[in-house]
C-alpha positions as CSV (number, residue, x, y, z in Angstrom):
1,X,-115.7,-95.9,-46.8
2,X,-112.5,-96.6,-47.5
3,X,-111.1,-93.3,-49.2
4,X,-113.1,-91.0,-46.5
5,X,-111.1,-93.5,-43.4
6,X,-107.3,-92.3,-46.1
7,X,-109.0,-89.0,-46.3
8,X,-109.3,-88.5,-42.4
9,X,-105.9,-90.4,-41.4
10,X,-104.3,-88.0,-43.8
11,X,-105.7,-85.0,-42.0
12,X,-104.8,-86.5,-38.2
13,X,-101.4,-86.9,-40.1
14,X,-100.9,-83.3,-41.1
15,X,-102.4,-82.0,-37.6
16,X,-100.1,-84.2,-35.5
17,X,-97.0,-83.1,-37.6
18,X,-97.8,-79.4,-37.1
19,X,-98.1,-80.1,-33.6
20,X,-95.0,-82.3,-33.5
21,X,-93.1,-79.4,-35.3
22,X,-92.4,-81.6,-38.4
23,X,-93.5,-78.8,-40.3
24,X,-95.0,-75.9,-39.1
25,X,-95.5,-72.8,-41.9
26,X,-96.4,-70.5,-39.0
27,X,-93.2,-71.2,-36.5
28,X,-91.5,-68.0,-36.2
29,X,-93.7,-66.4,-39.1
30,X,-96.7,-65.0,-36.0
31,X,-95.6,-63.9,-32.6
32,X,-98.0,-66.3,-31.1
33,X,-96.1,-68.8,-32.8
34,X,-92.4,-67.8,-32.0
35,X,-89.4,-70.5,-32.3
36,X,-87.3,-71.2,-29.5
37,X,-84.0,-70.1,-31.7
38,X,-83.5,-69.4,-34.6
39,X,-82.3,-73.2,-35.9
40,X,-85.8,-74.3,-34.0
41,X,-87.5,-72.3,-37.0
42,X,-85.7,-73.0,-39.7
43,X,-85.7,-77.1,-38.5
44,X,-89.7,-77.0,-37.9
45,X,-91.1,-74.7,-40.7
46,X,-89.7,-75.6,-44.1
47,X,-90.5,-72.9,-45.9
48,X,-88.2,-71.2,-43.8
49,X,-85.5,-72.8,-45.5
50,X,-82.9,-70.1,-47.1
51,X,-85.3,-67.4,-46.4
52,X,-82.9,-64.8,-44.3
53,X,-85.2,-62.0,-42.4
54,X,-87.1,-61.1,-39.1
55,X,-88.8,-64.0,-37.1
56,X,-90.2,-64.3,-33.9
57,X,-88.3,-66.4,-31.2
58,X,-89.1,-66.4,-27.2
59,X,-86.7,-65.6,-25.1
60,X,-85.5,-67.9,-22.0
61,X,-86.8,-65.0,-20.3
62,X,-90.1,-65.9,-22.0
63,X,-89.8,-61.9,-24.1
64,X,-91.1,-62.8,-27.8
65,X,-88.9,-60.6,-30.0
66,X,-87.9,-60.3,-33.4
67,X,-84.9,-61.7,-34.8
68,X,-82.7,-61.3,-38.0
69,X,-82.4,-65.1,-38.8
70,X,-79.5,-65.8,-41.7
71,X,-81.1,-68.9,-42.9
72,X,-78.9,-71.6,-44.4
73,X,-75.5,-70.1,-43.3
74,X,-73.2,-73.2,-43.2
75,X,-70.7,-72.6,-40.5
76,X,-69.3,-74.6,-37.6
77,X,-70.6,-78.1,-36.8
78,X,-74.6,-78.3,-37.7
79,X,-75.9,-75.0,-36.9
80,X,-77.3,-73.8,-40.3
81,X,-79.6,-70.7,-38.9
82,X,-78.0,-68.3,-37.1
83,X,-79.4,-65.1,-35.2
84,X,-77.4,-62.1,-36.2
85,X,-76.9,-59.8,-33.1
86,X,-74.2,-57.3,-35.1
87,X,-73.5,-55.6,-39.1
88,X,-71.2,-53.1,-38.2
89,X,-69.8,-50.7,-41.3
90,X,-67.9,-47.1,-41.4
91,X,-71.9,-45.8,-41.7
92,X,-73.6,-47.2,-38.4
93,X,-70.8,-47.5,-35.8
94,X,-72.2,-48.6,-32.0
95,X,-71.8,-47.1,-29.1
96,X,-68.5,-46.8,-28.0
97,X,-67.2,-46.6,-31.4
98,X,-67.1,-43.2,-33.9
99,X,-67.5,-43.2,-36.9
100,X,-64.7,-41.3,-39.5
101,X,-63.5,-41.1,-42.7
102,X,-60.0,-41.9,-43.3
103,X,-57.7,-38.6,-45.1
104,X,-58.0,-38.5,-48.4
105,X,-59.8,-41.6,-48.7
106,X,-63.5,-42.3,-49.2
107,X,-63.2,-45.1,-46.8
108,X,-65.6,-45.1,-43.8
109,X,-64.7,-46.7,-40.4
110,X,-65.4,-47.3,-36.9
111,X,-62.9,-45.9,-34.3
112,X,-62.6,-46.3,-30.8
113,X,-64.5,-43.7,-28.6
114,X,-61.2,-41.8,-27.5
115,X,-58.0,-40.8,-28.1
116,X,-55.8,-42.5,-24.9
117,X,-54.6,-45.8,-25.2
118,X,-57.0,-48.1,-23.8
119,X,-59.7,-50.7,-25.1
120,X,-63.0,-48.9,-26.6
121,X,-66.4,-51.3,-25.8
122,X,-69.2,-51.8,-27.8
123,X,-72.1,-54.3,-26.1
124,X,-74.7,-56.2,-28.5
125,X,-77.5,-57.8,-26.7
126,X,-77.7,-61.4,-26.5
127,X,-79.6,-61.9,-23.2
128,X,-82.4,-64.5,-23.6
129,X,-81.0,-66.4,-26.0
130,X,-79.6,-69.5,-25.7
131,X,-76.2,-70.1,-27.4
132,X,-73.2,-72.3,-27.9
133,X,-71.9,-71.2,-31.5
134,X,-70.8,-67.7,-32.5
135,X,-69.7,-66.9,-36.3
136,X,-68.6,-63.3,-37.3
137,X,-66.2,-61.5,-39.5
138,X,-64.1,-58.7,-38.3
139,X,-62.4,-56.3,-42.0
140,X,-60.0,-53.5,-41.2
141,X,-57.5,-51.0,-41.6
142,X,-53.9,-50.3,-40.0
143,X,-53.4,-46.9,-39.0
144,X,-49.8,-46.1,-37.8
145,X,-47.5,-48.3,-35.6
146,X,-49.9,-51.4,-34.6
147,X,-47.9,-53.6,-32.3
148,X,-49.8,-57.1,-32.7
149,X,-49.5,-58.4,-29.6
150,X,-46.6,-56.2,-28.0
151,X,-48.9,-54.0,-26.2
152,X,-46.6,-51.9,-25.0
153,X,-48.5,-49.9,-22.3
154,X,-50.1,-53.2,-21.0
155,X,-49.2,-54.5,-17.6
156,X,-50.9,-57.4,-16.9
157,X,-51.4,-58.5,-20.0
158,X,-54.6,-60.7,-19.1
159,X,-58.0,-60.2,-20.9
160,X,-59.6,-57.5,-19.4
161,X,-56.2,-55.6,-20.2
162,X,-54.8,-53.7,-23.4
163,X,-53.3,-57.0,-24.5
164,X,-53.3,-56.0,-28.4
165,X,-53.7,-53.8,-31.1
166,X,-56.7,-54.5,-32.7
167,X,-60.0,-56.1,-32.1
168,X,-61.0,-58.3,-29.0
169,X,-64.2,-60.2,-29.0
170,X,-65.5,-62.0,-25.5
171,X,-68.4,-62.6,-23.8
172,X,-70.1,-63.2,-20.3
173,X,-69.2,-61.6,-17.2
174,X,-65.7,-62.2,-16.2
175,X,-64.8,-62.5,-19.6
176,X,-64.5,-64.8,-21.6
177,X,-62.8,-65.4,-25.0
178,X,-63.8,-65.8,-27.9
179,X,-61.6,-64.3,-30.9
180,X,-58.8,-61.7,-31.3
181,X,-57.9,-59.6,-34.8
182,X,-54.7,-58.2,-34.1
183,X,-52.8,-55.7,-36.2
184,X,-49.2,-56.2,-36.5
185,X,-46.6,-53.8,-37.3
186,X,-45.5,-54.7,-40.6
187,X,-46.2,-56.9,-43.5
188,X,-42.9,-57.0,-44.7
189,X,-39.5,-58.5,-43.2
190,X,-39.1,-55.3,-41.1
191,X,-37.1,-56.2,-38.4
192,X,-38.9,-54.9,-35.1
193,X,-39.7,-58.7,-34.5
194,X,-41.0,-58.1,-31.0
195,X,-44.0,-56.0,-32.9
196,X,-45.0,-58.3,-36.1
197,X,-47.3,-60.8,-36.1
198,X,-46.2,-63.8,-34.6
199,X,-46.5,-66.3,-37.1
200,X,-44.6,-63.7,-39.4
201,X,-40.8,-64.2,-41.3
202,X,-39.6,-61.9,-38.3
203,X,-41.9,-63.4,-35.5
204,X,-43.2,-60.9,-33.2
205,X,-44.6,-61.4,-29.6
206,X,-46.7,-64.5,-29.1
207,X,-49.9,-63.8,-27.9
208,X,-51.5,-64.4,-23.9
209,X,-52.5,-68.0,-23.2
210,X,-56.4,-67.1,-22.9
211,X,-56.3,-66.6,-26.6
212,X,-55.2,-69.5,-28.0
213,X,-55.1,-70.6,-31.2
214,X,-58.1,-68.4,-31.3
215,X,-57.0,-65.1,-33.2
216,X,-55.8,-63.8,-36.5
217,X,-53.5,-61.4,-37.2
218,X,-52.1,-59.1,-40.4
219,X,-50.6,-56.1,-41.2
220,X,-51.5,-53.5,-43.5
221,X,-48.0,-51.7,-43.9
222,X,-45.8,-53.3,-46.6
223,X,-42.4,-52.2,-45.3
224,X,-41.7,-49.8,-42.2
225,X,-45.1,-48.2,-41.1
226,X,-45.3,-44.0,-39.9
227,X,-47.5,-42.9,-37.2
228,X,-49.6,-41.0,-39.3
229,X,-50.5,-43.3,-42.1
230,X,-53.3,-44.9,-42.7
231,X,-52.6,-48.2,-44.8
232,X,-55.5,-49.0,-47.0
233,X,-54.1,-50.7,-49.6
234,X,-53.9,-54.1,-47.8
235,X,-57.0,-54.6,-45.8
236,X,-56.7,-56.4,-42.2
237,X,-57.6,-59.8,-41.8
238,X,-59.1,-60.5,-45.3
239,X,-56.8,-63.8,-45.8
240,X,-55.6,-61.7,-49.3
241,X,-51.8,-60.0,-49.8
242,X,-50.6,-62.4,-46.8
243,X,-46.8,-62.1,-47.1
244,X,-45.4,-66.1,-47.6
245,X,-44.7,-67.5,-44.1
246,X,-46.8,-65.9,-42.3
247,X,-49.9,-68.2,-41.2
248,X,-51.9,-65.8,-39.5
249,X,-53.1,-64.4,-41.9
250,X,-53.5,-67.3,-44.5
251,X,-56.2,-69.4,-42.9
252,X,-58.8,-70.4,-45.4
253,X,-61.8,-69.3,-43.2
254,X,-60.3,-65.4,-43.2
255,X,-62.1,-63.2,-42.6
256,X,-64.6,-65.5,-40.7
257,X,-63.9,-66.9,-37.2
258,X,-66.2,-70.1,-35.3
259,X,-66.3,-70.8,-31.8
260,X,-68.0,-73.5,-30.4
261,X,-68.5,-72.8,-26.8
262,X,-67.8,-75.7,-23.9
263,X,-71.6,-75.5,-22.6
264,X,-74.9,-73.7,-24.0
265,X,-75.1,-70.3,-22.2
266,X,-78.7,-70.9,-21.0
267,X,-79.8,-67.5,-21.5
268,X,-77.8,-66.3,-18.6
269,X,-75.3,-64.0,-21.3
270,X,-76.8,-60.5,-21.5
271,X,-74.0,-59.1,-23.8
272,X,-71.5,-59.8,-26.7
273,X,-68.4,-57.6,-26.2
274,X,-66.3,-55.9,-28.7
275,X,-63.5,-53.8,-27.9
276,X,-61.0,-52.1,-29.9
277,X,-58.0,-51.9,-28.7
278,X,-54.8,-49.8,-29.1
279,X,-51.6,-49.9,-26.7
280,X,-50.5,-45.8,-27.4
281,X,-52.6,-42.7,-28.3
282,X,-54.3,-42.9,-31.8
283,X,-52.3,-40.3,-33.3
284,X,-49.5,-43.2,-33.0
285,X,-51.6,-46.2,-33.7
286,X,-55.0,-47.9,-34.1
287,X,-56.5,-50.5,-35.8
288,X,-60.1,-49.5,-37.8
289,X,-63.1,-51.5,-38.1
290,X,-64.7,-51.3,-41.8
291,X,-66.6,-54.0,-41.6
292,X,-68.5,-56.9,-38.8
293,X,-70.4,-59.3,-38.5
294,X,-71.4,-61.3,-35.3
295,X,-74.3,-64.6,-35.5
296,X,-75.1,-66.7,-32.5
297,X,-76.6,-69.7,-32.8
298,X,-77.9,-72.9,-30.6
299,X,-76.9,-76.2,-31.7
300,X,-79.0,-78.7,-29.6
């Protein structure tokens, strides 16, 4: 009597943990049983742990899609299973960008949609999810006379503006910040200060107040850079070949970037924008996108 009572407690047991979302192997596994996030599944079904792929996860708009969950990503403050919204290379470029192959290189990248000066938009979908944390990398290329911050057709010099050459990452509607890549003139000591990096041996122009601390920058050019070069010995904002004293681009989590947001969007964010961004034509200047990544994740 007394091993059928252990029997049937541990049965109750194993039900009311399943239901509890202790551990529950079909959480995010069966669109019947989709996760609220991504960190919902990977908390609640174990063997879920370190197991990257497509899961199931309701929307706050109640849609049950699939999701690419990187499991066990350590970034941030606890977040450890993000939802991956954007893996951008030279190949599959979004819309808004083009994709081209840089003279007499192999290289593939991702240029802006044009040839004016002006900031190029690509939108990646985020509506429905909940999120406080985005995590992302951003890899590059200088090509010609990249400003940094200097933007030299830029007016206003706010965030909806031409504010830099190189990458600008926001989200929601007005926008809001999230992280810049900007390409500075030159790596070296050249002495057009007002178009290096900021943090550089010849600081350059600092950048607007929206960004922040929130931004890296580098240059690809070792000494003083032509129009029609394309630098692609020194990659942008890898964190390797920073010249000494110059800080932004020597932080340990280069190429990687972490924002926690003020408040959980609620859902209410239906895109993730990137733009690139360059202050003169492209046959003077651009900054090229090799390589991105963009997760989003909920920390409850």
């Amino acid at each position: 009597m007394f091993k059928y009572c252990f029997a049937v407690l541990l049965l109750v047991t194993a039900a009311n943990s399943a239901i509890l979302g202790k551990d529950d192997p079909l959480l995010g596994i069966a669109q019947e049983y989709a996760g609220k996030s991504c960190a919902h599944i990977y908390d609640n079904n174990l063997a879920t742990r370190n197991k990257s792929g497509l899961y199931w996860v309701k929307l706050t708009t109640n849609e049950i899609v699939q999701v690419h969950c990187e499991m066990g990503l350590s970034a941030g403050l606890k977040t450890i299973a993000w939802a991956k919204i954007a893996d951008i290379d030279g190949y599959s470029c979004p819309s808004g960008w083009e994709p081209t192959t840089i003279p007499r290189s192999a290289k593939r990248v991702c240029k802006g949609n044009g040839e004016i000066a002006g900031c190029y938009s690509a939108h990646f979908r985020v509506n429905g999810h909940n999120f406080n944390e985005v995590y992302g990398k951003v890899l590059g290329y200088q090509k010609g006379t990249t400003t940094g911050f200097n933007a030299y057709y830029s007016k206003k010099h706010d965030i909806d503006d031409t504010y830099v050459d190189g990458v600008s990452i926001t989200y929601d509607y007005p926008r809001q910040h999230l992280w810049t890549y900007a390409s500075g003139y030159s790596a070296g000591t050249y002495n057009y200060r007002s178009y290096n990096c900021p943090c550089s041996s010849s600081s350059g122009q600092t950048p607007p107040a929206f960004v922040r601390d929130d931004y890296y920058c580098e240059a690809g050019c070792p000494g003083a850079p032509s129009t029609t070069t394309y630098y692609t010995d020194n990659m942008l904002w890898d964190g390797k070949d920073c010249p000494v004293g110059n800080s932004c681009c020597a932080q340990p989590e280069m190429p990687y970037f972490y924002r926690r947001l003020p408040i959980a969007t609620n859902g209410t964010v239906g895109a993730i924008e990137v733009r690139i961004c360059q202050d003169t034509s492209f046959a003077t200047a651009a900054a090229l996108v090799s390589e991105m990544q963009i997760f989003i994740g909920y920390d409850a």
